[in-house]
Jmol script that loads the backbone (N, CA, C; Angstrom):
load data "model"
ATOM      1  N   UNK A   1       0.837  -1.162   0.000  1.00  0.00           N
ATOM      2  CA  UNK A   1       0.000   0.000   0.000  1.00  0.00           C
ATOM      3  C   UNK A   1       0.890   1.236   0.000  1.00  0.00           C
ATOM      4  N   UNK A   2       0.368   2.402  -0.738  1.00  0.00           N
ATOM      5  CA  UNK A   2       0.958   3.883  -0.731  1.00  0.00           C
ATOM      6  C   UNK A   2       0.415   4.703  -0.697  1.00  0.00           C
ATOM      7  N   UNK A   3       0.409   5.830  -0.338  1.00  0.00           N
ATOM      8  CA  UNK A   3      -0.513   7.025  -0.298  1.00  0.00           C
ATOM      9  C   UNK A   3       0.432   8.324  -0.436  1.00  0.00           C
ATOM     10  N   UNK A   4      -0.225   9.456  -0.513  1.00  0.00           N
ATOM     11  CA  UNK A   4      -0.008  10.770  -0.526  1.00  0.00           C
ATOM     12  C   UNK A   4      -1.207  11.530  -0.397  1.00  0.00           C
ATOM     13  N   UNK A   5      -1.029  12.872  -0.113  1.00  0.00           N
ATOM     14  CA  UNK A   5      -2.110  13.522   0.250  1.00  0.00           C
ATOM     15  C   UNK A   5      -2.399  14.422  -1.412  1.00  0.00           C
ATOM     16  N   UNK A   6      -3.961  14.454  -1.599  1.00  0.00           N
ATOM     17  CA  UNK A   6      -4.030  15.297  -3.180  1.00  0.00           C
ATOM     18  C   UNK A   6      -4.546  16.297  -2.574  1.00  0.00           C
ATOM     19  N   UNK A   7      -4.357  17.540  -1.896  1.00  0.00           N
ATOM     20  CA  UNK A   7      -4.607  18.616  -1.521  1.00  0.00           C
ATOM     21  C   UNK A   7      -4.941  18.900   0.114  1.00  0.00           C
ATOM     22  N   UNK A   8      -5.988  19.692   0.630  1.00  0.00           N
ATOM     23  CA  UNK A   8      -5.956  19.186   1.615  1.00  0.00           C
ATOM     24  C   UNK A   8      -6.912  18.548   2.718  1.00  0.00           C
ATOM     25  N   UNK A   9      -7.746  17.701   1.749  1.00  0.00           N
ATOM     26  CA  UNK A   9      -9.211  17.181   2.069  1.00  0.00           C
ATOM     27  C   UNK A   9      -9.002  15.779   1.207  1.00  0.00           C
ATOM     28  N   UNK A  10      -8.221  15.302   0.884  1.00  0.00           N
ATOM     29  CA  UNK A  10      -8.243  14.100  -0.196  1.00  0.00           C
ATOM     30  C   UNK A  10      -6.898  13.401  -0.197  1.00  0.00           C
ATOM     31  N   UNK A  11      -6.930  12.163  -0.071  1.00  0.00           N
ATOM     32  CA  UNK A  11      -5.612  11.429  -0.088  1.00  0.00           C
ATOM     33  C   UNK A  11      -5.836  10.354  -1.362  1.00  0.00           C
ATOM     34  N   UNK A  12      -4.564  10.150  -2.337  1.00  0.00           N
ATOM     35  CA  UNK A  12      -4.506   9.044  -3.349  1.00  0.00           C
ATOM     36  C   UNK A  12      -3.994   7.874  -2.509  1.00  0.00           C
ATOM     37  N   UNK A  13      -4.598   6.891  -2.605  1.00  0.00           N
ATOM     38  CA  UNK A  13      -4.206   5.427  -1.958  1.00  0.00           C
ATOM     39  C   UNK A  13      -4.083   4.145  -3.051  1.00  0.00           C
ATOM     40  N   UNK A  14      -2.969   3.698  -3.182  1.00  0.00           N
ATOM     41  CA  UNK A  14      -2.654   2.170  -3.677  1.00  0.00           C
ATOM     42  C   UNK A  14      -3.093   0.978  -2.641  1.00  0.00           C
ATOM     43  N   UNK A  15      -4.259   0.482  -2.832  1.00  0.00           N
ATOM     44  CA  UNK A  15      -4.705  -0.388  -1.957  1.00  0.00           C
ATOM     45  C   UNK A  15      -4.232  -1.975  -3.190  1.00  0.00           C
ATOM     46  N   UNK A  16      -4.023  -3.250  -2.268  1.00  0.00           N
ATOM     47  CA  UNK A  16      -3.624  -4.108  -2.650  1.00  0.00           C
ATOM     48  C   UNK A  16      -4.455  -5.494  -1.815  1.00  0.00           C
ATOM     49  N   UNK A  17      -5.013  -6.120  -2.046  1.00  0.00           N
ATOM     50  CA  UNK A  17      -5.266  -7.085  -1.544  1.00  0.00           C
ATOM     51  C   UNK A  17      -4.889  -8.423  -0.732  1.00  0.00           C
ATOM     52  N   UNK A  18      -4.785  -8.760   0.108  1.00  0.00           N
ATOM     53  CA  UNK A  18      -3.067  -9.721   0.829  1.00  0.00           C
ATOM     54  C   UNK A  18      -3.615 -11.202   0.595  1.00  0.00           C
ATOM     55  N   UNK A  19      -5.223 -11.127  -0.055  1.00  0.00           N
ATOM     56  CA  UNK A  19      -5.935 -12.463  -0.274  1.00  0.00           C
ATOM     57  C   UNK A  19      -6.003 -13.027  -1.733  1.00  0.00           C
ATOM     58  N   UNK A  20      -6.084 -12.116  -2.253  1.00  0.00           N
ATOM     59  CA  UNK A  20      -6.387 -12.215  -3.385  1.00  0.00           C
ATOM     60  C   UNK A  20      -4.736 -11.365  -4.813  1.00  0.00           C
ATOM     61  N   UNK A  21      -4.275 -10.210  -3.824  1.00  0.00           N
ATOM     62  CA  UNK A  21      -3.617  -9.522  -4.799  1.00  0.00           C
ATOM     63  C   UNK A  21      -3.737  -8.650  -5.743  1.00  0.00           C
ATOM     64  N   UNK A  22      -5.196  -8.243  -5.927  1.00  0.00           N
ATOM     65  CA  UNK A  22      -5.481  -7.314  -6.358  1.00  0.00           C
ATOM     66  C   UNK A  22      -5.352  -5.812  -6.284  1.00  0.00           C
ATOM     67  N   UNK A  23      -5.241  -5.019  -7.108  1.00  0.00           N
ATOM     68  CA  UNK A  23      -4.419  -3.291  -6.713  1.00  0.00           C
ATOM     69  C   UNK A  23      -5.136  -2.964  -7.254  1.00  0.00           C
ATOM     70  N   UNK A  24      -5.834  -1.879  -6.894  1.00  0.00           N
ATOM     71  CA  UNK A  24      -6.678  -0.843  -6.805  1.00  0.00           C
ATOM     72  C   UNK A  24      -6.039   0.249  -6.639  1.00  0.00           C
ATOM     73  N   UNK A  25      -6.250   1.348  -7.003  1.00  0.00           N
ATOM     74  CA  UNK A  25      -6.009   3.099  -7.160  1.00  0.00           C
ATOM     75  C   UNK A  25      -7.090   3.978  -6.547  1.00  0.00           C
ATOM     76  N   UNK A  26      -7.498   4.273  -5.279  1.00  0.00           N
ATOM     77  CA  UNK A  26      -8.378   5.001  -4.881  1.00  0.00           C
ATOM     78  C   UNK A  26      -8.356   7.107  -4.559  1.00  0.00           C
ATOM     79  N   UNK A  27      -8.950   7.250  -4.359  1.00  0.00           N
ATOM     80  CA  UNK A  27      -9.157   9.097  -3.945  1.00  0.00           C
ATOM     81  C   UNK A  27     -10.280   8.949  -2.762  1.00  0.00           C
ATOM     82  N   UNK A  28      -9.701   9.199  -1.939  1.00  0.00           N
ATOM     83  CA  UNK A  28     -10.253   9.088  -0.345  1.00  0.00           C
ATOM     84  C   UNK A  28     -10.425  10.678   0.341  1.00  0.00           C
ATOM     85  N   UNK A  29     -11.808  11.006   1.017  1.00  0.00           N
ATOM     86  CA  UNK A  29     -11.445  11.887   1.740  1.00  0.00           C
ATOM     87  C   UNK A  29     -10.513  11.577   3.072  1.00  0.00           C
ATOM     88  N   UNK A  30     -10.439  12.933   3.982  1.00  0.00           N
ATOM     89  CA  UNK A  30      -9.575  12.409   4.812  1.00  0.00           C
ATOM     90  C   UNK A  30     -10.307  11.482   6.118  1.00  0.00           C
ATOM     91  N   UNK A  31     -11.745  11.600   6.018  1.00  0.00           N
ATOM     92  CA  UNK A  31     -12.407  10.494   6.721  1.00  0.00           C
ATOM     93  C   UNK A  31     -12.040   9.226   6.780  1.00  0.00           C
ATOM     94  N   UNK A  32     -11.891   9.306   5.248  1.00  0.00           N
ATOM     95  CA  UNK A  32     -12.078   7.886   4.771  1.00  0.00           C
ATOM     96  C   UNK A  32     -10.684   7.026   4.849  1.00  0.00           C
ATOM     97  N   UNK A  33      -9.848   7.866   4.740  1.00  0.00           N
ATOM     98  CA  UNK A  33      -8.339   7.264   4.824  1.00  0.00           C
ATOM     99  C   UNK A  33      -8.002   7.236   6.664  1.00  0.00           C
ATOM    100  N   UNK A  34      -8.655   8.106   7.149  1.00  0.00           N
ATOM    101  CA  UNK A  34      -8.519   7.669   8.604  1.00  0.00           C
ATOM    102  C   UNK A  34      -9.112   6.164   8.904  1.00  0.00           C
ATOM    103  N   UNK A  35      -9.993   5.667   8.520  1.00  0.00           N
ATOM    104  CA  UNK A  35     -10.918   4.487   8.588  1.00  0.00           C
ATOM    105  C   UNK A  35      -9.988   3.929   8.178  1.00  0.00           C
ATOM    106  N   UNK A  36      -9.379   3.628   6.978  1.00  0.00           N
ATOM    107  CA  UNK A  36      -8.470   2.829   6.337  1.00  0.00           C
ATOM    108  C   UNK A  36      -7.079   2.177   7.213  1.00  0.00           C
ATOM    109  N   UNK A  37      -6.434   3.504   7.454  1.00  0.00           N
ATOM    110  CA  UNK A  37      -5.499   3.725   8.670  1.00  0.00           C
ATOM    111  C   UNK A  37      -5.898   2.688  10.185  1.00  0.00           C
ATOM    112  N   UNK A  38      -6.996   3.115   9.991  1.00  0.00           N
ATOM    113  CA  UNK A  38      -7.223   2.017  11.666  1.00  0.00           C
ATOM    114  C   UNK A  38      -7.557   0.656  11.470  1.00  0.00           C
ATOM    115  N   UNK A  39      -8.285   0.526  10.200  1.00  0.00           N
ATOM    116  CA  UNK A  39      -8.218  -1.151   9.901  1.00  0.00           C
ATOM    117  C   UNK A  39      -6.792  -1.532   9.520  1.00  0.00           C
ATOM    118  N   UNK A  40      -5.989  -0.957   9.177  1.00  0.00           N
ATOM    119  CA  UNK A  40      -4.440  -1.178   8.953  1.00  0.00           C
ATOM    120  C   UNK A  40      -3.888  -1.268  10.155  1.00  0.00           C
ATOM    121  N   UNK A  41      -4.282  -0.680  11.177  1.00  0.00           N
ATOM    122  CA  UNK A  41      -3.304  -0.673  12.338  1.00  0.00           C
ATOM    123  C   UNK A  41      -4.324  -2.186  13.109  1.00  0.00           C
ATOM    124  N   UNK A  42      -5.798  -2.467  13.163  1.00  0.00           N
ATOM    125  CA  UNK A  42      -6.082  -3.031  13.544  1.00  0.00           C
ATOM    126  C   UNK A  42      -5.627  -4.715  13.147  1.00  0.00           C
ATOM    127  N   UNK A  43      -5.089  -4.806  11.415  1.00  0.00           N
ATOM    128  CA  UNK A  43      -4.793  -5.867  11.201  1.00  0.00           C
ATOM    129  C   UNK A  43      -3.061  -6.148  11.587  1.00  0.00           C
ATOM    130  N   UNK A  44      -2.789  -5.323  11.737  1.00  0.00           N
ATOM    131  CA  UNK A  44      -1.263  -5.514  11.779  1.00  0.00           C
ATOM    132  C   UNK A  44      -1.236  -5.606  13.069  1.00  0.00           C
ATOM    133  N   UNK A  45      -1.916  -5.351  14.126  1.00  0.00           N
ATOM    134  CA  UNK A  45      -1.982  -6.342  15.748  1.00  0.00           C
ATOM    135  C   UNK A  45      -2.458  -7.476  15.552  1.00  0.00           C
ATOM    136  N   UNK A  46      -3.530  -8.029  14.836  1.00  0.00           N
ATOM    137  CA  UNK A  46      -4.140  -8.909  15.131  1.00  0.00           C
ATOM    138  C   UNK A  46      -2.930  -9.961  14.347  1.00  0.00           C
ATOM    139  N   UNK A  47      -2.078  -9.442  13.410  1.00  0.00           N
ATOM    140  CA  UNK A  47      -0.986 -10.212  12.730  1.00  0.00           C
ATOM    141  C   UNK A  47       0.313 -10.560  13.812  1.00  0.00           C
ATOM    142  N   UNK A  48       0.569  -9.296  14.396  1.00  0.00           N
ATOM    143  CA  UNK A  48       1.686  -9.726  15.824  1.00  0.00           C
ATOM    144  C   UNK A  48       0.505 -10.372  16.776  1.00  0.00           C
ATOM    145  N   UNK A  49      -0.052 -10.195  17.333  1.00  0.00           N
ATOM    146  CA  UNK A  49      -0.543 -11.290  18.361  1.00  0.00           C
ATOM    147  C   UNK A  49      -0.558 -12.336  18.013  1.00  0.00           C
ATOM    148  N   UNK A  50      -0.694 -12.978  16.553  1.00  0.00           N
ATOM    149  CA  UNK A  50      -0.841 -14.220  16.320  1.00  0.00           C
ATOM    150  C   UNK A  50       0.608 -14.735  15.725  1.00  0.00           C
ATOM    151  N   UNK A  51       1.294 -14.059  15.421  1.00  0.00           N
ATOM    152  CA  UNK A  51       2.629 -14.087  15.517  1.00  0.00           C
ATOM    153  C   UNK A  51       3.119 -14.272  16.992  1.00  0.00           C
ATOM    154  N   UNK A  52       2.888 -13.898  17.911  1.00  0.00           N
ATOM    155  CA  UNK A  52       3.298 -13.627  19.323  1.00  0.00           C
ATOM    156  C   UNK A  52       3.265 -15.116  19.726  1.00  0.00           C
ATOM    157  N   UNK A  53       2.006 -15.259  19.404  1.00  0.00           N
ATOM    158  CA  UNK A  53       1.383 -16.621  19.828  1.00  0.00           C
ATOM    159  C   UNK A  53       1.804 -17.723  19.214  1.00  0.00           C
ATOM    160  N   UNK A  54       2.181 -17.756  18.072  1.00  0.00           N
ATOM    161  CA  UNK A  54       3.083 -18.845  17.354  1.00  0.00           C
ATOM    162  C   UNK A  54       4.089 -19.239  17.935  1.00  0.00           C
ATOM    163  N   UNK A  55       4.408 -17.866  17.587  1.00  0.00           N
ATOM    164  CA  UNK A  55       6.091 -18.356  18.305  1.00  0.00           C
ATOM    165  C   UNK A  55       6.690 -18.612  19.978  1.00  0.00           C
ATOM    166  N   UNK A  56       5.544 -18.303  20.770  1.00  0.00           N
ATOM    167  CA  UNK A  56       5.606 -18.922  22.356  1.00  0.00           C
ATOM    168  C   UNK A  56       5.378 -20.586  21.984  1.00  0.00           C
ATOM    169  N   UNK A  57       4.224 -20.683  21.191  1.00  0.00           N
ATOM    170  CA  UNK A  57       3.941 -22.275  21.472  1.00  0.00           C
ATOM    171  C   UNK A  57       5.288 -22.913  20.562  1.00  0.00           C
ATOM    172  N   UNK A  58       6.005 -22.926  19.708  1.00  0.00           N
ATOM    173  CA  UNK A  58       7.105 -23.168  19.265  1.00  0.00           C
ATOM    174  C   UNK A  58       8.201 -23.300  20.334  1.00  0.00           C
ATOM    175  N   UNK A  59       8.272 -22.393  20.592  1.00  0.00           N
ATOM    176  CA  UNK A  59       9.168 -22.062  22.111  1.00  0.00           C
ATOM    177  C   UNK A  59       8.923 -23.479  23.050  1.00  0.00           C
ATOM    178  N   UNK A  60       7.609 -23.529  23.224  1.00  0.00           N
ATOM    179  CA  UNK A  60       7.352 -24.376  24.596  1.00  0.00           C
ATOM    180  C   UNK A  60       7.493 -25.674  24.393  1.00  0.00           C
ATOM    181  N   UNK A  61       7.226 -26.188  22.681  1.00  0.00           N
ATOM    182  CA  UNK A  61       7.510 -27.188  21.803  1.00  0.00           C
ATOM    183  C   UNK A  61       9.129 -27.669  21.931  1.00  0.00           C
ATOM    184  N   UNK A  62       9.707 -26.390  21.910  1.00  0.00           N
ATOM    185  CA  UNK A  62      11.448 -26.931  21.766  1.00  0.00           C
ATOM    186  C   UNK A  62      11.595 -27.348  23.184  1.00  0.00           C
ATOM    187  N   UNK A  63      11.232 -26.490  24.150  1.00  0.00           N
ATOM    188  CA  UNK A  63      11.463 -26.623  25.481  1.00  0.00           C
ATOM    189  C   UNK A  63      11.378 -27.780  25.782  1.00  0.00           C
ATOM    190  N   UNK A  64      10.096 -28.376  25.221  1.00  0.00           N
ATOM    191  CA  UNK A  64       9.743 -29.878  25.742  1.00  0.00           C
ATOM    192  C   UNK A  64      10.928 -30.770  26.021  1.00  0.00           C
ATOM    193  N   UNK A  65      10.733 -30.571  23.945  1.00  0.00           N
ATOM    194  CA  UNK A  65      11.313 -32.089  23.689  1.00  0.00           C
ATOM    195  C   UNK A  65      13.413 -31.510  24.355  1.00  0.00           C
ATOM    196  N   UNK A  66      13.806 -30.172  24.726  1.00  0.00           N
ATOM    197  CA  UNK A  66      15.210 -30.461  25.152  1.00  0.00           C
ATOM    198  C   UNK A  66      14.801 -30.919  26.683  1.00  0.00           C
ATOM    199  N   UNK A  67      14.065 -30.706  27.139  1.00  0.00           N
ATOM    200  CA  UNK A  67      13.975 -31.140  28.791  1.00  0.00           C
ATOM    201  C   UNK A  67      13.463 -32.534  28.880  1.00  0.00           C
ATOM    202  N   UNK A  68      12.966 -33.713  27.759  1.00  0.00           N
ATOM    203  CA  UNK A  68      12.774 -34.531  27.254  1.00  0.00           C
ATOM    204  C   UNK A  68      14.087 -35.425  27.199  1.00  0.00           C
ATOM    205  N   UNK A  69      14.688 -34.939  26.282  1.00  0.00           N
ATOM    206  CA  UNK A  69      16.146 -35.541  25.951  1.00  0.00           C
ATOM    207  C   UNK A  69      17.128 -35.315  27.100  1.00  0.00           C
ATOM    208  N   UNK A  70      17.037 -34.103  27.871  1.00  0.00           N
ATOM    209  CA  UNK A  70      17.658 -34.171  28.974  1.00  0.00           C
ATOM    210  C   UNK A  70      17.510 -35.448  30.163  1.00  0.00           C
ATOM    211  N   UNK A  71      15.891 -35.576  30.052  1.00  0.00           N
ATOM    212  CA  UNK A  71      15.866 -36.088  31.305  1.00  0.00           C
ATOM    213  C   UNK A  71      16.382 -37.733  30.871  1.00  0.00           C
ATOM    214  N   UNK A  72      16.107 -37.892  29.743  1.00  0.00           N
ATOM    215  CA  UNK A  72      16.619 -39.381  28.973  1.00  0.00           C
ATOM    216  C   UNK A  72      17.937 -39.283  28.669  1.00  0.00           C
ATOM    217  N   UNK A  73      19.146 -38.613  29.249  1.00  0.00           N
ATOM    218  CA  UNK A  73      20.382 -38.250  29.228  1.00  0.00           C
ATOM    219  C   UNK A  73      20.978 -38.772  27.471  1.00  0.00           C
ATOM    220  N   UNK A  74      19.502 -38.352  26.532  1.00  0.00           N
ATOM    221  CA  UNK A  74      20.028 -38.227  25.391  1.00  0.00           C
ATOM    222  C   UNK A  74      20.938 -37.423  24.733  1.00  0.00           C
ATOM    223  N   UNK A  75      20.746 -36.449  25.384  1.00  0.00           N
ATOM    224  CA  UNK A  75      22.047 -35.479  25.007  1.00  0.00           C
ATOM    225  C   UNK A  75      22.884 -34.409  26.819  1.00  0.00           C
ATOM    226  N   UNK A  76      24.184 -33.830  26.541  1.00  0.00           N
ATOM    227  CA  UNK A  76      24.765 -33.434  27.359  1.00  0.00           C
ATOM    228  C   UNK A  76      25.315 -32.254  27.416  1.00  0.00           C
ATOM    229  N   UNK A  77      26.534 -32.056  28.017  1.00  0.00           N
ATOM    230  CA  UNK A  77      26.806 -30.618  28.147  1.00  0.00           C
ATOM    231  C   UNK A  77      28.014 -31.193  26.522  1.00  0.00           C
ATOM    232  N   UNK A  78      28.036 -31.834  26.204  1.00  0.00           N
ATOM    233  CA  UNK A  78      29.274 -31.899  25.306  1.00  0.00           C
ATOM    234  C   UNK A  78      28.397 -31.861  23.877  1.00  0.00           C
ATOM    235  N   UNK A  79      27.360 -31.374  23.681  1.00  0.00           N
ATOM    236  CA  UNK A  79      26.256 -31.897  22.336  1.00  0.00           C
ATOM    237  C   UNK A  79      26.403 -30.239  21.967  1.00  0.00           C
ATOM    238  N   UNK A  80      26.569 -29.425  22.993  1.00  0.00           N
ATOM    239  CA  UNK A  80      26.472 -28.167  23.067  1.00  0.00           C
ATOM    240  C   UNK A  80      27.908 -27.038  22.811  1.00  0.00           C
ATOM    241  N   UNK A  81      29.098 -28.242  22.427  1.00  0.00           N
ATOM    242  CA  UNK A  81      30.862 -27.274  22.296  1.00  0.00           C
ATOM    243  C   UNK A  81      30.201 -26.535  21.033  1.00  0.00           C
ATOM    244  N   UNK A  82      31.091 -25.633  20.695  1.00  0.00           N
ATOM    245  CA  UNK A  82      31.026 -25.040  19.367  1.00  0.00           C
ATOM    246  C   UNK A  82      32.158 -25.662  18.546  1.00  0.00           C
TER     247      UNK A  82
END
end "model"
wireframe off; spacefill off
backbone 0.3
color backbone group
């Protein structure tokens, strides 16, 4: 997405689609690009939280299985030299 402002009541916006891929060329008042703006900020949290959340349960996944192999003295302090 891109924008600029076309005077000072109107913004040009390159909108793009993240489902489909489609680009669009719009002329927005500045209402309307505020609206735009907050569903942008609203998806790009809802993208880190679920990012956030991935990557803890990944985390807790590795954790397992090394405290797993630890406790089965599958691996040691020597698995770990550089």
């Amino acid at each position: 997405m891109s924008w600029h402002e076309q005077g000072q009541a109107d913004w040009w916006i390159r909108l793009r689609c993240g489902g489909c891929g489609l680009v669009r060329e719009v002329e927005v008042s500045n209402g309307e690009a505020e609206r735009y703006d907050a569903e942008l900020n609203h998806g790009m949290a809802k993208i880190a939280s679920t990012l956030a959340r991935l990557d803890r349960a990944r985390m807790v996944g590795e954790t397992d299985t090394l405290t797993t192999a630890l406790e089965r003295d599958l691996i040691g302090p020597a698995d770990f030299k550089a």
